[in-house]
N, C-alpha and C positions, 0 to 999 in steps of 0.2 A: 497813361499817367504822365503826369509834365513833372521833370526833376530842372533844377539850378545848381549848377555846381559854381560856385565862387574859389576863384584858382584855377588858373591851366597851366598845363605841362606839368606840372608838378607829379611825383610818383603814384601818391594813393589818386589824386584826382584824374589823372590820366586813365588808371584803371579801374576806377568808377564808374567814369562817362567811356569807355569800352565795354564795360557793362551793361552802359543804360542802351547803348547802340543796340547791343546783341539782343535785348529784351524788347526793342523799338518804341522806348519811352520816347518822350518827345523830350530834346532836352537842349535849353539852354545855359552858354558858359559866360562867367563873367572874368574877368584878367585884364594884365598889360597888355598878354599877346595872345595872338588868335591860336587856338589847339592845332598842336602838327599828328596826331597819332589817333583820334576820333572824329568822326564826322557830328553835326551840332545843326540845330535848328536855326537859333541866334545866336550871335557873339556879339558880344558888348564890351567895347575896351573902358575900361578903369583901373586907375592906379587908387585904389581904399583907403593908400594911405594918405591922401591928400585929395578924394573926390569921392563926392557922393554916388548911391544908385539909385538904379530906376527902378522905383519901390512897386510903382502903377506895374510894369512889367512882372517884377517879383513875387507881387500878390499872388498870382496866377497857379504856381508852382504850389503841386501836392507836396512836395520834398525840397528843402533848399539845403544846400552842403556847406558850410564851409569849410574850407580844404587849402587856407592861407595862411601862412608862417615865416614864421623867422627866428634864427638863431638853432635851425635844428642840426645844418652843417655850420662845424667850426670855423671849416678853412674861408667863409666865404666873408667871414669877420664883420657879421651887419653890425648896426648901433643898436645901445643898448635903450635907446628912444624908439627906433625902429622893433625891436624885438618887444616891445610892450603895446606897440601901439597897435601893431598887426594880431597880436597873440592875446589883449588883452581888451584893449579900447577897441576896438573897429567889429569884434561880435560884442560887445556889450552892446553899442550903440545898435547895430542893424537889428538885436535882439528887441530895443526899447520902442524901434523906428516900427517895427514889425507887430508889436504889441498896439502901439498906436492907432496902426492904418486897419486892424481888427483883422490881421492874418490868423488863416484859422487851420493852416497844414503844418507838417514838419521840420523844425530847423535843427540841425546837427553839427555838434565842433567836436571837435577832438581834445583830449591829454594824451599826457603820455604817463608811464610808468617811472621816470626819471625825475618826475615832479616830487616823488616821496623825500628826496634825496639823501642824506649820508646815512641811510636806514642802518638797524642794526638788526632786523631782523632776518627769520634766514627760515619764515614760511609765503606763501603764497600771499598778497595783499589782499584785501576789501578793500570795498569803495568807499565805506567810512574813516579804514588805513589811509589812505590818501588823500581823502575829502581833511581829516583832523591833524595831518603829520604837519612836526614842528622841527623836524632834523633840518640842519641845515643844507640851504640847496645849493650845487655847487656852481652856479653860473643864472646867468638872467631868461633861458630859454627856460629853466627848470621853475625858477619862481615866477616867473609868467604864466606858464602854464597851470602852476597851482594856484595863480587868481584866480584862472579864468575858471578852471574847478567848482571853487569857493565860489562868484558869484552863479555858475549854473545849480549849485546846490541851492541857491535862497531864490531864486528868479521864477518867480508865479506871470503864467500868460492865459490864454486859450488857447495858443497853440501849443502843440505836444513839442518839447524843447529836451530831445536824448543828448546829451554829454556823454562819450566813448573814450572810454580809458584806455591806448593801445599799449602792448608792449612792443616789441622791437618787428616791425612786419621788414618782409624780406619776398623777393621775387626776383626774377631774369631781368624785367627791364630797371632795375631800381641802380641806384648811384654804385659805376663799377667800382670806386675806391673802399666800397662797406665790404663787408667783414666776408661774407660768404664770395659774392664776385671777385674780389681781390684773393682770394683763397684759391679759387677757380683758376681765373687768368692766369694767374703765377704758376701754378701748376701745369698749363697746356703750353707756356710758353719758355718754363724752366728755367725761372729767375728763382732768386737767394727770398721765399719769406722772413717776413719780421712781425712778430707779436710783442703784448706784455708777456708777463708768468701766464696768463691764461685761467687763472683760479676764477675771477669774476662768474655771477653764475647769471644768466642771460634766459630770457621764454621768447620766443619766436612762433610767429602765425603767417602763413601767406595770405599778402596782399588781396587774394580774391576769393579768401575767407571773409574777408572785412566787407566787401561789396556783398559778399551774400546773408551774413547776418544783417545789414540793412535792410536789404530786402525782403526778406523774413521777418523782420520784426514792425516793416510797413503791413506788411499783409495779414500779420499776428494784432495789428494794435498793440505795440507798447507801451503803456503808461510813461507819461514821462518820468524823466529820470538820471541820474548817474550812473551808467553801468560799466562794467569791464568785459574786454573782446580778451579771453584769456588764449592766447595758444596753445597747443597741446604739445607741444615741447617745451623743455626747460637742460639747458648744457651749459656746462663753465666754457669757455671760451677755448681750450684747448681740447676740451673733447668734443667739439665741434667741430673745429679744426683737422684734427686727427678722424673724425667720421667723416668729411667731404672727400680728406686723401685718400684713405681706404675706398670707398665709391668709386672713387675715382680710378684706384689700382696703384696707387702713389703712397711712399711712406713718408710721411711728414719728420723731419727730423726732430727730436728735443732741442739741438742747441738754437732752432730760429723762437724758443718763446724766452723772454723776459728781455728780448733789444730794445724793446718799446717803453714810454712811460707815456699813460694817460690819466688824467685825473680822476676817472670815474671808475677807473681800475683799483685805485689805491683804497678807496672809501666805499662809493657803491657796490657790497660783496653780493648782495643779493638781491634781485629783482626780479619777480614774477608775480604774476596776478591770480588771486582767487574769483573762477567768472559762474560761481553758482547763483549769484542774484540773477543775469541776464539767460543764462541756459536753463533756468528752472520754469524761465517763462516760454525761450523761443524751444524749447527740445533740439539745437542743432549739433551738429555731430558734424566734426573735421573727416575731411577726406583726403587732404593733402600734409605730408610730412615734407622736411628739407630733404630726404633722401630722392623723395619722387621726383623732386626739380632740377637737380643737381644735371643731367641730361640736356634739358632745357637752356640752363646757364651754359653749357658747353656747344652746345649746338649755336647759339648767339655768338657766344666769344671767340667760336674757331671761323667764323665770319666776316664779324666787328675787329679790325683792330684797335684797341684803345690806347 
């Protein structure tokens, strides 16, 4: 099988195309910068947001990914012309380019569950939850992403065109300042944590759940479609928290929650995804919890100093 992943180094793409190695798919990447953490068939540098690709090459590919964004970390303050053009314009367009050239495999983007935004609800989403919500979003990575939703909902091709709705994926090598590493670190190294209150209520799925519902649902033939990668966890952010410490052997104190103010603390109280449209078709079954990993992130971070 020949995969394309569009984006490198990036967290989910990184451990995608780690995947596709271990499978010994044939697989080409497209990005600025050539992959440090997988080995690749071809690389092709392009910057998407201002150059085209190599479609003749592209064609080729059973599976194309794209796995390019912006606006998903705050601190790194992109524009809000960048955050729509990456997240919005540049898979529409290779979407239409691809329709054109009579591509007749797989093309795959991503949502997120943050696209619903100041929801008021406080069960599980559908994908029609998210495909019709009118809450308002609180930033441009969120209504970006609910474009690009909105047009994989209406976009008729031949090729099969799955949109995956993630909730908050999480792993060892993922960005050490997110919630679970930065809970870690600070723990092995016995520094002052800071949260919000921690109510916010959060679903989480490891990263290399997401790579293998892919690959099961190539091998299942998925119809195309919208669907949701639901995690099998769901924690307010302080009982998360307080379950890493515990694991850990560490007692997380009460007064380090409510130093923080984030915005999607105060409004988004509840996010998690209902994923019985996509499980009903592939039958997959989680095998990893955050408890299982938590070892992992330790064994990394008493290595790494960050």
């Amino acid at each position: 099988m020949k995969v394309s992943i569009l984006g490198t180094n990036g967290f989910l793409s990184t451990i995608y195309a780690q995947f596709c190695n271990q499978k010994k798919y044939e697989l080409d990447m497209y990005g600025l910068n050539e992959p440090k953490d997988n080995s690749f068939s071809h690389f092709f540098k392009v910057n998407l947001a201002t150059e085209d690709l190599d479609y003749i090459s592209l064609k080729k590919s059973d599976i194309i990914v794209y796995a390019i964004g912006a606006g998903i970390q705050a601190n790194l303050k992109e524009s809000s012309a960048l955050i729509y053009n990456l997240n919005v314009t540049v898979p529409m367009n290779i979407c239409n380019k691809l329709r054109g050239i009579g591509y007749k495999g797989v093309f795959i983007s991503f949502g997120s569950y943050f696209e619903m935004g100041n929801t008021l609800q406080n069960c599980p989403l559908t994908e029609l939850d998210i495909e019709n919500s009118t809450f308002e979003a609180p930033n441009d990575y969120a209504v970006s992403k609910r474009m690009l939703t909105r047009f994989a909902s209406s976009f008729a091709s031949e090729f099969t065109y799955w949109h995956f709705i993630l909730p908050t994926i999480y792993g060892e090598k993922e960005n050490p300042l997110r919630l679970i590493p930065y809970t870690i670190n600070s723990i092995i190294n016995n520094t002052p944590l800071s949260f919000t209150v921690g109510n916010q209520v959060r679903q989480y799925v490891y990263v290399n759940e997401v790579a293998n519902v892919i690959d099961m649902a190539y091998k299942k033939h998925l119809p195309a479609g919208i669907y949701n990668i639901a995690g099998p966890e769901i924690f307010t952010v302080k009982d998360l928290v307080m379950m890493v410490g515990a694991t850990m052997g560490k007692e997380v104190p009460p007064s380090c929650f409510g130093s923080v103010q984030r915005s999607d603390a105060s409004k988004m109280k509840y996010l998690a995804l209902n994923g019985d449209k996509l499980y009903k078709v592939l039958d997959y079954k989680y095998s990893v919890l955050i408890m299982d990993v938590i070892a992992k992130y330790e064994a990394l971070y008493r290595t790494i100093k960050y």
